[in-house]
C-alpha positions, -999 to +999 in steps of 0.1 A: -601+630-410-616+661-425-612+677-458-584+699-443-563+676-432-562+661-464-551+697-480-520+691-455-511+661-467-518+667-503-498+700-494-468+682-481-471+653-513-463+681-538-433+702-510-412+666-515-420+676-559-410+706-556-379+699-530-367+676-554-375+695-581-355+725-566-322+701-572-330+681-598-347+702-626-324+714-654-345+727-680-377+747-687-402+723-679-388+708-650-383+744-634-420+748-648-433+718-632-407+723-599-428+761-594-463+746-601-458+722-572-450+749-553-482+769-558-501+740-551-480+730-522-485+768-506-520+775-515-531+742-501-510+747-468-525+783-463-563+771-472-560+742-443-539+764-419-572+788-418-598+763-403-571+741-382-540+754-361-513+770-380-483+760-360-498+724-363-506+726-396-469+739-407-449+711-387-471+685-401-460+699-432-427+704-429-422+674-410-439+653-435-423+671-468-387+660-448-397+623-443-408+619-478-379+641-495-353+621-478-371+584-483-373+594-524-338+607-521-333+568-511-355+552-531-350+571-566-319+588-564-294+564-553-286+583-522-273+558-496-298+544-470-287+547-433-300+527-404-295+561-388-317+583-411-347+558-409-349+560-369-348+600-369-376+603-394-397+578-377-391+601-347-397+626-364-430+613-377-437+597-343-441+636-333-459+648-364-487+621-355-486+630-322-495+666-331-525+658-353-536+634-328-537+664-300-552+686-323-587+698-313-601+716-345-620+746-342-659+746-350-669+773-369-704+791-372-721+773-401-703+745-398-722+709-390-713+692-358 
């Protein structure tokens, strides 16, 4: 896995922040902190979505950002687990996989093979 792909998933850590930031935050420095994640969510999505595929890179991201938004929502915010939920977002990861996995990246002049 290169360095970009990383960005994507680093990209995707902070979209569940600010996601749940977006509902939970109530005062200045959890708005602060909610528009910080963001930036970094955005800028690191744009910087890998110019050396790999852009289509590929935004439904890794979205579909990731989903799949960890609702399993926190679970996990630290009381909201109740369905059986039902679970199976859709392993589908829907099952697919997000799938995508990286058919990925060719693009080689670049200057770059090493």
């Amino acid at each position: 896995m290169n360095t970009d792909w990383i960005k994507v998933f680093v990209a995707a850590f902070f979209e569940v922040i600010w996601v749940i930031g977006l509902k939970h935050a109530s005062d200045f420095w959890t708005w602060a902190g909610t528009i910080i994640a963001i930036i970094v969510s955005f800028y690191l999505m744009i910087m890998a979505g110019r050396k790999l595929p852009v289509g590929t890179v935004y439904a890794v991201f979205v579909g990731l950002g989903t799949a960890g938004t609702v399993l926190s929502e679970i996990l630290f915010f009381e909201e109740p687990f369905k059986l039902e939920k679970i199976l859709f977002i392993l589908v829907l990861l099952t697919g997000v996989i799938g995508l990286k996995l058919v990925t060719k990246e693009k080689v670049q002049e200057g770059d090493e093979i």
